[in-house]
FIDREN-722287 format. One record per atom (N, C-alpha, C, O): residue number from 0; residue in three letters; atom name; x negated, y, z negated. Coordinates in nm, 4 decimals. Layout:
+-------+------+-------+----------+----------+----------+
! domar ! rovo ! tordo !       px !       py !       pz !
+-------+------+-------+----------+----------+----------+
!   NUM !  ALA !    CA !        X !        Y !        Z !
...
+-------+------+-------+----------+----------+----------+
REM end
This chain:
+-------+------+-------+----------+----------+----------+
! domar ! rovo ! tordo !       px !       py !       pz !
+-------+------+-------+----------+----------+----------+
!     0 !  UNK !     N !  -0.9954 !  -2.0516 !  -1.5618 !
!     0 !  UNK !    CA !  -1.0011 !  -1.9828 !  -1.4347 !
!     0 !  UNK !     C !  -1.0836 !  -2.0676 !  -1.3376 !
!     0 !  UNK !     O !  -1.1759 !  -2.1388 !  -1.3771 !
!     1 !  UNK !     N !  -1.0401 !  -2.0554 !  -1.1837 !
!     1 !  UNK !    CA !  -1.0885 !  -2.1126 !  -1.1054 !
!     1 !  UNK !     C !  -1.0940 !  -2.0419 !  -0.9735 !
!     1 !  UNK !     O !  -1.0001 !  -1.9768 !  -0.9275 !
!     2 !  UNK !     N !  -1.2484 !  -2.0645 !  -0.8968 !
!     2 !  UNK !    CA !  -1.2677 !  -1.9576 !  -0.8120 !
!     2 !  UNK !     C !  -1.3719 !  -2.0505 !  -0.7411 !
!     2 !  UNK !     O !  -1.4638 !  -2.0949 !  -0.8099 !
!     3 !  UNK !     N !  -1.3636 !  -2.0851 !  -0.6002 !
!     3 !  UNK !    CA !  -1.3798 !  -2.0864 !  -0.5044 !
!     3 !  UNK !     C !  -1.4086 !  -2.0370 !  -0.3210 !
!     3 !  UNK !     O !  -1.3206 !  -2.0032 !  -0.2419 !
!     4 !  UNK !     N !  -1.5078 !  -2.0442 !  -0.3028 !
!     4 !  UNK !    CA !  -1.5353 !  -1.9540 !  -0.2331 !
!     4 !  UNK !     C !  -1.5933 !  -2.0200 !  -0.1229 !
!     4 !  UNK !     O !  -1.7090 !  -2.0454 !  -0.1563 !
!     5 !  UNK !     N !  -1.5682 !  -2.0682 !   0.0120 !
!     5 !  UNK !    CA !  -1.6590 !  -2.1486 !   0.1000 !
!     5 !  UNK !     C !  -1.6122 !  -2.0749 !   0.2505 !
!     5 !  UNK !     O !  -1.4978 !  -2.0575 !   0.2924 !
!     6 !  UNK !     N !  -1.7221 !  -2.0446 !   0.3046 !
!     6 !  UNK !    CA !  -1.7351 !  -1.9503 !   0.4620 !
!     6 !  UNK !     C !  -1.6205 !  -1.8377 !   0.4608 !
!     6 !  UNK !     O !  -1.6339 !  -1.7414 !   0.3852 !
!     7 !  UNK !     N !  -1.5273 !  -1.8470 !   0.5299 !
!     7 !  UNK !    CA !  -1.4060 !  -1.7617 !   0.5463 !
!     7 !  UNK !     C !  -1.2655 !  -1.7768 !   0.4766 !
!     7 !  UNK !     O !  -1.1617 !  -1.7188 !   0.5083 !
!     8 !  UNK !     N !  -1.2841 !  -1.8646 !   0.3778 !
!     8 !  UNK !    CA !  -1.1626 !  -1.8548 !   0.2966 !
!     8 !  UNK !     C !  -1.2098 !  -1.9075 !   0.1397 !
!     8 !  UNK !     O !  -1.3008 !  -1.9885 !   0.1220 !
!     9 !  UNK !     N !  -1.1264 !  -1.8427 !   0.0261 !
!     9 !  UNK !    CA !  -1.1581 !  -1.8260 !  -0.0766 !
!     9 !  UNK !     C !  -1.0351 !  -1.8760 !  -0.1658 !
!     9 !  UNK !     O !  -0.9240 !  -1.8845 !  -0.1134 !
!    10 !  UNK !     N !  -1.0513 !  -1.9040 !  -0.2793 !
!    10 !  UNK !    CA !  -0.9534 !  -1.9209 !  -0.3581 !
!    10 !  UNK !     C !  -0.9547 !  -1.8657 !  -0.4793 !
!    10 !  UNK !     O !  -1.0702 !  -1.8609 !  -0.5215 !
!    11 !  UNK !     N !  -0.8419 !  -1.8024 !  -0.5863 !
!    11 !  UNK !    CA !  -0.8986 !  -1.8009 !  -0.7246 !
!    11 !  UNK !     C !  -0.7642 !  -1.8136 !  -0.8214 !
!    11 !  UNK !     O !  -0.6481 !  -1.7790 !  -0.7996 !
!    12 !  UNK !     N !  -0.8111 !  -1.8620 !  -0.9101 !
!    12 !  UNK !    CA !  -0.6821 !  -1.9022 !  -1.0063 !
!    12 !  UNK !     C !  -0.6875 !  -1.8436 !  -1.1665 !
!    12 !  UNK !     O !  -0.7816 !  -1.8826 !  -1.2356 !
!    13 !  UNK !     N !  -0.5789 !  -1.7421 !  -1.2317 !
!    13 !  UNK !    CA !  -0.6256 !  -1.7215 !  -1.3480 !
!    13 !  UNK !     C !  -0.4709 !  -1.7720 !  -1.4278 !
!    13 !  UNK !     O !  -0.3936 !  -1.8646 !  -1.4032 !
!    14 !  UNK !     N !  -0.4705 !  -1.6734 !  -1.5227 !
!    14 !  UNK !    CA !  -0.3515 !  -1.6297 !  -1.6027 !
!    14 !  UNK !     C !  -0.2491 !  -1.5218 !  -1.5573 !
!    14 !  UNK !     O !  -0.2689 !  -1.4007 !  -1.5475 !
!    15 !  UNK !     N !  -0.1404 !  -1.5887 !  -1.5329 !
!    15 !  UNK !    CA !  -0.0169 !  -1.4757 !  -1.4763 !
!    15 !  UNK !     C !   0.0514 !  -1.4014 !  -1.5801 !
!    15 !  UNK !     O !   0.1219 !  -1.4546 !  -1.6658 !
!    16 !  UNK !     N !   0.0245 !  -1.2526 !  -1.5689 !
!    16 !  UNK !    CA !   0.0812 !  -1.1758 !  -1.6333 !
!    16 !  UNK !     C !   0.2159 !  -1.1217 !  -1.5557 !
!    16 !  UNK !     O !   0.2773 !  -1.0230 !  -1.5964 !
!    17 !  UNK !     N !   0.2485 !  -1.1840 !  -1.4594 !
!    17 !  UNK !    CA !   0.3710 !  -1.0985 !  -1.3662 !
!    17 !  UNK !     C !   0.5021 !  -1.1387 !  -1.4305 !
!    17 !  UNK !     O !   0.5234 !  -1.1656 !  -1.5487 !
!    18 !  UNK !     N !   0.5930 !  -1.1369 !  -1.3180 !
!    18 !  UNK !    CA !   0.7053 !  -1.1900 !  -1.2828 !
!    18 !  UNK !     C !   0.6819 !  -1.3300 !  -1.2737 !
!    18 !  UNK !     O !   0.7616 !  -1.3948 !  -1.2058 !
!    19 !  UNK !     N !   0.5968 !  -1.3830 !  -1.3239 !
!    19 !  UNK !    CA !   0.6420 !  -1.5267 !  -1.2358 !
!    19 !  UNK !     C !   0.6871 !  -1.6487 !  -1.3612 !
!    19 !  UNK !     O !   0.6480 !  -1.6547 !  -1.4778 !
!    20 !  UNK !     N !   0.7984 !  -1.7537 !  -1.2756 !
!    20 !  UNK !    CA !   0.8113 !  -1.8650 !  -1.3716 !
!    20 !  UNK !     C !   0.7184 !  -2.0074 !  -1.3913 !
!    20 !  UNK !     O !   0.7484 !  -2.1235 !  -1.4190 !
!    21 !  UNK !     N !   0.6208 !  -1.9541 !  -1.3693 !
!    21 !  UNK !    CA !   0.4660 !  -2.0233 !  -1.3898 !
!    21 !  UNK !     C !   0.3583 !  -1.9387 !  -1.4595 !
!    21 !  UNK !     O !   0.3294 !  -1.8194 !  -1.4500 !
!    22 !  UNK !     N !   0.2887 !  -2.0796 !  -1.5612 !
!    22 !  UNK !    CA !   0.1747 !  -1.9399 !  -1.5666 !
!    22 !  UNK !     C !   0.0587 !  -1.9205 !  -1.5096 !
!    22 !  UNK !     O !  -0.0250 !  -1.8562 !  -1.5729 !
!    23 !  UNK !     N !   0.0356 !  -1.9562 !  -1.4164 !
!    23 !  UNK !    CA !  -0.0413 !  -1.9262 !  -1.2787 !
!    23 !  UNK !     C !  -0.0714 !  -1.7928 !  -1.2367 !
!    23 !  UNK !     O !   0.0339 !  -1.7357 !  -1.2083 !
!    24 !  UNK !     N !  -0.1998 !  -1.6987 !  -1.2166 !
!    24 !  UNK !    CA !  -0.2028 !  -1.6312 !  -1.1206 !
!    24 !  UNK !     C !  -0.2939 !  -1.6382 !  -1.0250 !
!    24 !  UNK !     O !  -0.4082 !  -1.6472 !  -1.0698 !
!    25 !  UNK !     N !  -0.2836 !  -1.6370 !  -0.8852 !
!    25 !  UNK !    CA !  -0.3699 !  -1.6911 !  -0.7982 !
!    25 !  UNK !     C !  -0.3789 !  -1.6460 !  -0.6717 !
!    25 !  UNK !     O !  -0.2652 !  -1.6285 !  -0.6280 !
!    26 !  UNK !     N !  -0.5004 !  -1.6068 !  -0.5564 !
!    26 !  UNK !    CA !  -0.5263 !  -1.5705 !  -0.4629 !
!    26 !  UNK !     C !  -0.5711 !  -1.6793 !  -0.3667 !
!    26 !  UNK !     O !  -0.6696 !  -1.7369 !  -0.4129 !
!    27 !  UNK !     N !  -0.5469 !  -1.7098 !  -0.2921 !
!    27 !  UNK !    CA !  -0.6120 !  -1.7784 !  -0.1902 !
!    27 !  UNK !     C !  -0.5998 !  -1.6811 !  -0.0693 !
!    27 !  UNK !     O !  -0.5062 !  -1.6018 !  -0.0596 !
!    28 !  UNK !     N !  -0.6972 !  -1.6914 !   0.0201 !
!    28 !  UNK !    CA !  -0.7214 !  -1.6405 !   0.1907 !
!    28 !  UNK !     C !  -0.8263 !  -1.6715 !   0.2678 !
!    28 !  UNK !     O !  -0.9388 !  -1.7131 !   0.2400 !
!    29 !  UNK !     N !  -0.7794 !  -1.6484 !   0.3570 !
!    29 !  UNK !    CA !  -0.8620 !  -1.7395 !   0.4828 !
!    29 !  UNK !     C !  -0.8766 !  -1.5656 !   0.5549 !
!    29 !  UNK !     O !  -0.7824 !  -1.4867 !   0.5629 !
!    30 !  UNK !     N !  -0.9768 !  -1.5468 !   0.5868 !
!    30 !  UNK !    CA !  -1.0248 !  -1.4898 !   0.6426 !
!    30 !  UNK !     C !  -1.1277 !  -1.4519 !   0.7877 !
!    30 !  UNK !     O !  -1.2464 !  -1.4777 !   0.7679 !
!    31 !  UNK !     N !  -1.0982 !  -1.4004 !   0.9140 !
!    31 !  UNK !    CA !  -1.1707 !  -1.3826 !   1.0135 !
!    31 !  UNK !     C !  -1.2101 !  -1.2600 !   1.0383 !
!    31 !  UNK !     O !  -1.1310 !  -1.1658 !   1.0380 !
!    32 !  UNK !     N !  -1.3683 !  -1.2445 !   1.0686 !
!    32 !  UNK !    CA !  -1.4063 !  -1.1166 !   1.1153 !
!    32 !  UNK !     C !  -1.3554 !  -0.9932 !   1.0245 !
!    32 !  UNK !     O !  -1.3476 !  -0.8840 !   1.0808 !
!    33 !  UNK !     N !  -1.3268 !  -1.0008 !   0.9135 !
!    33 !  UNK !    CA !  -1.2797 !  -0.8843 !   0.7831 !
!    33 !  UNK !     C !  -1.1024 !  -0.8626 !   0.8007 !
!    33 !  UNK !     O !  -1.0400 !  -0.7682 !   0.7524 !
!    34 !  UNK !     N !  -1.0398 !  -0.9823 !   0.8870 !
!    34 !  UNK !    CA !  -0.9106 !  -0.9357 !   0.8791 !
!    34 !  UNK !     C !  -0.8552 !  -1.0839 !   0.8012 !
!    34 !  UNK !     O !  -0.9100 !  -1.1923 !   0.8215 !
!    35 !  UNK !     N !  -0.7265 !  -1.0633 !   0.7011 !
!    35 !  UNK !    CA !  -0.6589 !  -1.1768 !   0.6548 !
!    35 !  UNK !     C !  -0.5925 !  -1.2158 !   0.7487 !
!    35 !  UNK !     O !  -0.5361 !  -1.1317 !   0.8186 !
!    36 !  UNK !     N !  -0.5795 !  -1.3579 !   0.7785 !
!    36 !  UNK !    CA !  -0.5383 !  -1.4109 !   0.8746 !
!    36 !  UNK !     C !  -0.4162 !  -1.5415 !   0.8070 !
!    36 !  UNK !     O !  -0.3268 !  -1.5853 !   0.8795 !
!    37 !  UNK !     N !  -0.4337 !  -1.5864 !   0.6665 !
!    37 !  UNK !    CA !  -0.3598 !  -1.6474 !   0.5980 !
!    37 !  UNK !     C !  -0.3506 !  -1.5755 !   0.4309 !
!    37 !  UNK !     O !  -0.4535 !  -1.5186 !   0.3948 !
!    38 !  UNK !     N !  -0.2466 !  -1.5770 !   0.3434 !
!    38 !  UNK !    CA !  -0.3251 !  -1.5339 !   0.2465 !
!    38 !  UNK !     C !  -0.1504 !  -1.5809 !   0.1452 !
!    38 !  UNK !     O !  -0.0314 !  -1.5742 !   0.1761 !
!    39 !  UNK !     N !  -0.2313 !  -1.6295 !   0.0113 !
!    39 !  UNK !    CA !  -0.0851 !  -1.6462 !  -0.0537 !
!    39 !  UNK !     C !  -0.1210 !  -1.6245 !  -0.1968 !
!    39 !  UNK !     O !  -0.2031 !  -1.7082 !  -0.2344 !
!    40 !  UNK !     N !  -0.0766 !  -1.5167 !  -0.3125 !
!    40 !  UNK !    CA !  -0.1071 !  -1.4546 !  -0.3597 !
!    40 !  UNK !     C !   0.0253 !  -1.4323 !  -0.4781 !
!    40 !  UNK !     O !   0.1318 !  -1.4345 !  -0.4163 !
!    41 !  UNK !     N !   0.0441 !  -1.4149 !  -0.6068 !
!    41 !  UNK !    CA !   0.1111 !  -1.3727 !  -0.6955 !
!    41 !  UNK !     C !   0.0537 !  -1.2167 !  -0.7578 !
!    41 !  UNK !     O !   0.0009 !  -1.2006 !  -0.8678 !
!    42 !  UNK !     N !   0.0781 !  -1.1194 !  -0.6636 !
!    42 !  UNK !    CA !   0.0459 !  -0.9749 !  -0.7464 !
!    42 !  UNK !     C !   0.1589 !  -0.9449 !  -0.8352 !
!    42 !  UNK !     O !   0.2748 !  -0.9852 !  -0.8253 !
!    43 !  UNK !     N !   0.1038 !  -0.8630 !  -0.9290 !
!    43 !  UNK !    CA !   0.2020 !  -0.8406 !  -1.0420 !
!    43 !  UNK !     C !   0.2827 !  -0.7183 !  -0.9568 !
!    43 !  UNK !     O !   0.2472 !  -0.6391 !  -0.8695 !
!    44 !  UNK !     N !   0.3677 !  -0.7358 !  -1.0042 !
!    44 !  UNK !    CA !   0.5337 !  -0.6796 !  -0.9382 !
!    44 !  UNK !     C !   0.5837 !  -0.7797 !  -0.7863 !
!    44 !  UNK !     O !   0.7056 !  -0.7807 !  -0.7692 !
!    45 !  UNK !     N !   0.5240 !  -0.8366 !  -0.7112 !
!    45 !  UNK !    CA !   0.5665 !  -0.9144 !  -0.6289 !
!    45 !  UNK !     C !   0.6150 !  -1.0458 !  -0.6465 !
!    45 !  UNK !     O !   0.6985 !  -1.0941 !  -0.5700 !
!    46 !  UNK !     N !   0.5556 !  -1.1215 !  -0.7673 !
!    46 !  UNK !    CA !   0.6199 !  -1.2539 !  -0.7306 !
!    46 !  UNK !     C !   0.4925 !  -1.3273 !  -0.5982 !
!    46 !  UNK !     O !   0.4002 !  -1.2700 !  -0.5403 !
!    47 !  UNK !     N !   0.5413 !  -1.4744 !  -0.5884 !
!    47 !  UNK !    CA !   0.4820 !  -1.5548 !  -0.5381 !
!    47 !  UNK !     C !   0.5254 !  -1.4482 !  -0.3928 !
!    47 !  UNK !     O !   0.6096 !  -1.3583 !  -0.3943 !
!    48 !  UNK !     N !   0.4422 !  -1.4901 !  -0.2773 !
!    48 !  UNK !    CA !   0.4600 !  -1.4249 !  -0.1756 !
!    48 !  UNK !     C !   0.3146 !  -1.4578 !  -0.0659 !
!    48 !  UNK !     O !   0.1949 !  -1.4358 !  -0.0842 !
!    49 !  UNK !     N !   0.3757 !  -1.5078 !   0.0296 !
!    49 !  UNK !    CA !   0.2709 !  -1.5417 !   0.1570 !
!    49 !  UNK !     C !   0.2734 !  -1.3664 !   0.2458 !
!    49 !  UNK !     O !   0.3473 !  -1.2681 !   0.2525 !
!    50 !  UNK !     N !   0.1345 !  -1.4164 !   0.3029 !
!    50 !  UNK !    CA !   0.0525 !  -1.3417 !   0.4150 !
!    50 !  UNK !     C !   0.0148 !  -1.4110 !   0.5452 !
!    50 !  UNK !     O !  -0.0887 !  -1.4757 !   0.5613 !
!    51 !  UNK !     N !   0.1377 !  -1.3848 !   0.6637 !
!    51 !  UNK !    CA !   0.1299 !  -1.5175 !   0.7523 !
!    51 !  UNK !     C !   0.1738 !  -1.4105 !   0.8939 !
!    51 !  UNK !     O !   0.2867 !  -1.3635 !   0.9087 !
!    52 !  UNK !     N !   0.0665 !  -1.3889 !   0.9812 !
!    52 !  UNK !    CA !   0.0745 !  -1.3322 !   1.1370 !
!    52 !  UNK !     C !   0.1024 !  -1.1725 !   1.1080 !
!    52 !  UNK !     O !   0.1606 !  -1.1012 !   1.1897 !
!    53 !  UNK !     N !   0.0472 !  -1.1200 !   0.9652 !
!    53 !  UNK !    CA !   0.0547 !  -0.9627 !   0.9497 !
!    53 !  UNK !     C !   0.2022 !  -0.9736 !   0.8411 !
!    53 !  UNK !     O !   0.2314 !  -0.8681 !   0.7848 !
!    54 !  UNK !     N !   0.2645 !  -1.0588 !   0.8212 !
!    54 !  UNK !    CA !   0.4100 !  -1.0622 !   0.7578 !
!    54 !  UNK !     C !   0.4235 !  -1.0902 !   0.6018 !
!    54 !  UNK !     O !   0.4048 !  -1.2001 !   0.5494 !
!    55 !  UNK !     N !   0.4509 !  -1.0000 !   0.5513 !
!    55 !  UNK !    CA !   0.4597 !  -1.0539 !   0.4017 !
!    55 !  UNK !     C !   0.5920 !  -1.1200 !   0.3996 !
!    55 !  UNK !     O !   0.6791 !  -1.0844 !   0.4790 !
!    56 !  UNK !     N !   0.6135 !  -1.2208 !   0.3073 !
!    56 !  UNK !    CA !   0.7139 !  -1.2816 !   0.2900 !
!    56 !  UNK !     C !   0.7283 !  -1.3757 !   0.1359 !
!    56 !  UNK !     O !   0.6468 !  -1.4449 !   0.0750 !
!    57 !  UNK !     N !   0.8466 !  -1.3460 !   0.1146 !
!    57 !  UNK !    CA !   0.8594 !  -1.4993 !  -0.0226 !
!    57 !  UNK !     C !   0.8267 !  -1.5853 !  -0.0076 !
!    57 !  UNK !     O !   0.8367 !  -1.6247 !   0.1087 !
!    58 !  UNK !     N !   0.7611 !  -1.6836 !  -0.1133 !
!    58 !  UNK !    CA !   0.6994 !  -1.8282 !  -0.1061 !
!    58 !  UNK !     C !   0.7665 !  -1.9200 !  -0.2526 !
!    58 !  UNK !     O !   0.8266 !  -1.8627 !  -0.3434 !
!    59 !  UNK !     N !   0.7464 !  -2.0348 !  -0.2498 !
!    59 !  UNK !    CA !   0.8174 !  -2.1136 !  -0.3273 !
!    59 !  UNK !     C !   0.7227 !  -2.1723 !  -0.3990 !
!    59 !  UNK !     O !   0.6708 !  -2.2750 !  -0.3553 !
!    60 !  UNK !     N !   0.6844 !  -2.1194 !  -0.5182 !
!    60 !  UNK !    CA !   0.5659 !  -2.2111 !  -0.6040 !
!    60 !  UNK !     C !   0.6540 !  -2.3326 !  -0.6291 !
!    60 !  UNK !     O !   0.7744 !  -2.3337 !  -0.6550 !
!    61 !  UNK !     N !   0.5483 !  -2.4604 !  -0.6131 !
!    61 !  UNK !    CA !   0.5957 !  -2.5382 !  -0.6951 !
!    61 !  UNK !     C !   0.5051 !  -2.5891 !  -0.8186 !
!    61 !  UNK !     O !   0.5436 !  -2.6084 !  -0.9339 !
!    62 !  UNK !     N !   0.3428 !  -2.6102 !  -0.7528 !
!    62 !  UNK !    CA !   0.2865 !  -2.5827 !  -0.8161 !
!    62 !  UNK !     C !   0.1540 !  -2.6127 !  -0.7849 !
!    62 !  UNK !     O !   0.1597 !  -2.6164 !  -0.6620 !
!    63 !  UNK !     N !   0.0332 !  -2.6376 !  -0.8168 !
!    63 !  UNK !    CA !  -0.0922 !  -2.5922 !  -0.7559 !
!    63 !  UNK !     C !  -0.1130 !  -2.6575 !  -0.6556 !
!    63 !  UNK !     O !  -0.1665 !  -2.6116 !  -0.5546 !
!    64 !  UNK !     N !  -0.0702 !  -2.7841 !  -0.6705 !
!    64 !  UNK !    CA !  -0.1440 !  -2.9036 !  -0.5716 !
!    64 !  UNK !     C !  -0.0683 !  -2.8513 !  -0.4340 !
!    64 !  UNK !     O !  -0.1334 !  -2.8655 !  -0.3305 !
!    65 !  UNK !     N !   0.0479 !  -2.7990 !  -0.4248 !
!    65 !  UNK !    CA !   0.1320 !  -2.8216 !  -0.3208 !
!    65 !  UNK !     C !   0.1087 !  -2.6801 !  -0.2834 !
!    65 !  UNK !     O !   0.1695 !  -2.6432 !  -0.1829 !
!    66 !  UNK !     N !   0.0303 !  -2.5897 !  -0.3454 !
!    66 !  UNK !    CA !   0.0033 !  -2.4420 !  -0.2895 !
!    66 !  UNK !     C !  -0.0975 !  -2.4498 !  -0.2432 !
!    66 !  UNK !     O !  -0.1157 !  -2.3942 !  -0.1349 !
!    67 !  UNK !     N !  -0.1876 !  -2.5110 !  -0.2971 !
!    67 !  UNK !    CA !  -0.3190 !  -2.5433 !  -0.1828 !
!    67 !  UNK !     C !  -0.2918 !  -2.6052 !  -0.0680 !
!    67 !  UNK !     O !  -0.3549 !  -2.5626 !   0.0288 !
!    68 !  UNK !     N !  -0.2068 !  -2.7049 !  -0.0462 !
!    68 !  UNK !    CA !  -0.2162 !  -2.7421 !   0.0663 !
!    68 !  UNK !     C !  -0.1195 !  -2.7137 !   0.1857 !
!    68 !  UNK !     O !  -0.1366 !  -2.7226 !   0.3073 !
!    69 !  UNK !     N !   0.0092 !  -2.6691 !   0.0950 !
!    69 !  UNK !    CA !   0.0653 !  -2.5108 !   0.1911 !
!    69 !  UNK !     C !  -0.0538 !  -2.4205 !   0.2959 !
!    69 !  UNK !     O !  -0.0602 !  -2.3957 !   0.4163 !
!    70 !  UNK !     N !  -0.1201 !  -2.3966 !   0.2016 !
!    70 !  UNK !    CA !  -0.2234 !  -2.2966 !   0.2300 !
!    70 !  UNK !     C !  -0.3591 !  -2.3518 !   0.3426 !
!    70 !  UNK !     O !  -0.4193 !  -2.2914 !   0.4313 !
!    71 !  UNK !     N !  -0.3700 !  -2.4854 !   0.2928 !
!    71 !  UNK !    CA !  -0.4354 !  -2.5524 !   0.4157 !
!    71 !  UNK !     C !  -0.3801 !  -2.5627 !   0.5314 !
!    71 !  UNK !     O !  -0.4352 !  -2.5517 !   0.6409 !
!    72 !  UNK !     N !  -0.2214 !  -2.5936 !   0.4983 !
!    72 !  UNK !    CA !  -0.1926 !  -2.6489 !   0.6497 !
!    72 !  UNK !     C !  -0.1794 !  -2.5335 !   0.7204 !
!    72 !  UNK !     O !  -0.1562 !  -2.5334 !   0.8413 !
!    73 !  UNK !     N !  -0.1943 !  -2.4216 !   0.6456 !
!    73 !  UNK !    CA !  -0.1271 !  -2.2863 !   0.7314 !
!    73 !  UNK !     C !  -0.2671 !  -2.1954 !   0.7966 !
!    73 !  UNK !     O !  -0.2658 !  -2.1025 !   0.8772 !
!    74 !  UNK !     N !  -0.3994 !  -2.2704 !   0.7188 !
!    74 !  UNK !    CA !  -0.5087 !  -2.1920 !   0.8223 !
!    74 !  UNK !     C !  -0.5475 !  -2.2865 !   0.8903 !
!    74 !  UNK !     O !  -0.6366 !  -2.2508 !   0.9673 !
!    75 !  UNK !     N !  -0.5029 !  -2.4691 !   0.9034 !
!    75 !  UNK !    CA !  -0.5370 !  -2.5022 !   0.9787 !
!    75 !  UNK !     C !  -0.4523 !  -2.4978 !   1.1404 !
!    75 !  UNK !     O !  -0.4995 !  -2.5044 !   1.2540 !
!    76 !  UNK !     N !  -0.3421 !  -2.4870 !   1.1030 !
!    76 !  UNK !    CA !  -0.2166 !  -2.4303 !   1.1936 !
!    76 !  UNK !     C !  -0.2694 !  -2.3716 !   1.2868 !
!    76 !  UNK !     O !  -0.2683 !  -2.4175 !   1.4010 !
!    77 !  UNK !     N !  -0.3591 !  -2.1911 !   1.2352 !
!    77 !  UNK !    CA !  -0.3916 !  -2.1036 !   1.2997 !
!    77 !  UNK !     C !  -0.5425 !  -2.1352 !   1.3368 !
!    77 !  UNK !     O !  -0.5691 !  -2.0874 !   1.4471 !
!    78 !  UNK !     N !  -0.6285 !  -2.1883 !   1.2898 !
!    78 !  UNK !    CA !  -0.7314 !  -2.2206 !   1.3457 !
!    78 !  UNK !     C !  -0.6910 !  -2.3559 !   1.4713 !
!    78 !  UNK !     O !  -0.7593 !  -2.3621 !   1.5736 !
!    79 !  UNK !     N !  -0.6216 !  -2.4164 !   1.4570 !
!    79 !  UNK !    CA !  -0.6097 !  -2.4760 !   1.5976 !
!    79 !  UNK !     C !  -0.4847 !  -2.4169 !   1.7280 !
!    79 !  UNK !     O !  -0.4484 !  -2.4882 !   1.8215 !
!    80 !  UNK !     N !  -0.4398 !  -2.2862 !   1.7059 !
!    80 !  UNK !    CA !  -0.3970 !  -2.2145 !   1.8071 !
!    80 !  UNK !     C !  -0.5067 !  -2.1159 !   1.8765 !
!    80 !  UNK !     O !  -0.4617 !  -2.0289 !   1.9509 !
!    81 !  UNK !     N !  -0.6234 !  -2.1224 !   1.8605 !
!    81 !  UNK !    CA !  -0.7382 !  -2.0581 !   1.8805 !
!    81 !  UNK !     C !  -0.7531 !  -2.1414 !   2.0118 !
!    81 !  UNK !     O !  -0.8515 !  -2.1257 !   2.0841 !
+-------+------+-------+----------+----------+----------+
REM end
């Protein structure tokens, strides 16, 4: 397990008990002022699935390296429309 935690966004990585065809389970979010503002997440019954402008939506694991930085480019995206 892996868990990370620095100012307004967090990460954590365990064992997937879901749906998924990885065995990955994992949270990452970026967070402002107590609202999610990025967030990409495998809950059990959902499947891989982003948190992007209030919108849940499907996401495409491929696999860690490339979900972190999905996940970077997408709060740095929104931190420079500020």
């Amino acid at each position: 397990m892996l868990h990370r935690k620095a100012g307004s966004s967090s990460w954590w990585f365990g064992v997937c008990r879901g749906p998924c065809r990885h065995p990955y389970k994992y949270r990452l979010v970026f967070v402002v002022k107590g609202q999610r503002i990025v967030g990409f997440d495998n809950e059990r019954g959902k499947g891989d699935h982003s948190h992007l402008a209030g919108i849940e939506r499907p996401s495409s694991f491929t696999d860690v390296d490339q979900l972190i930085t999905d996940f970077i480019v997408e709060v740095e995206r929104r931190r420079n429309a500020r």
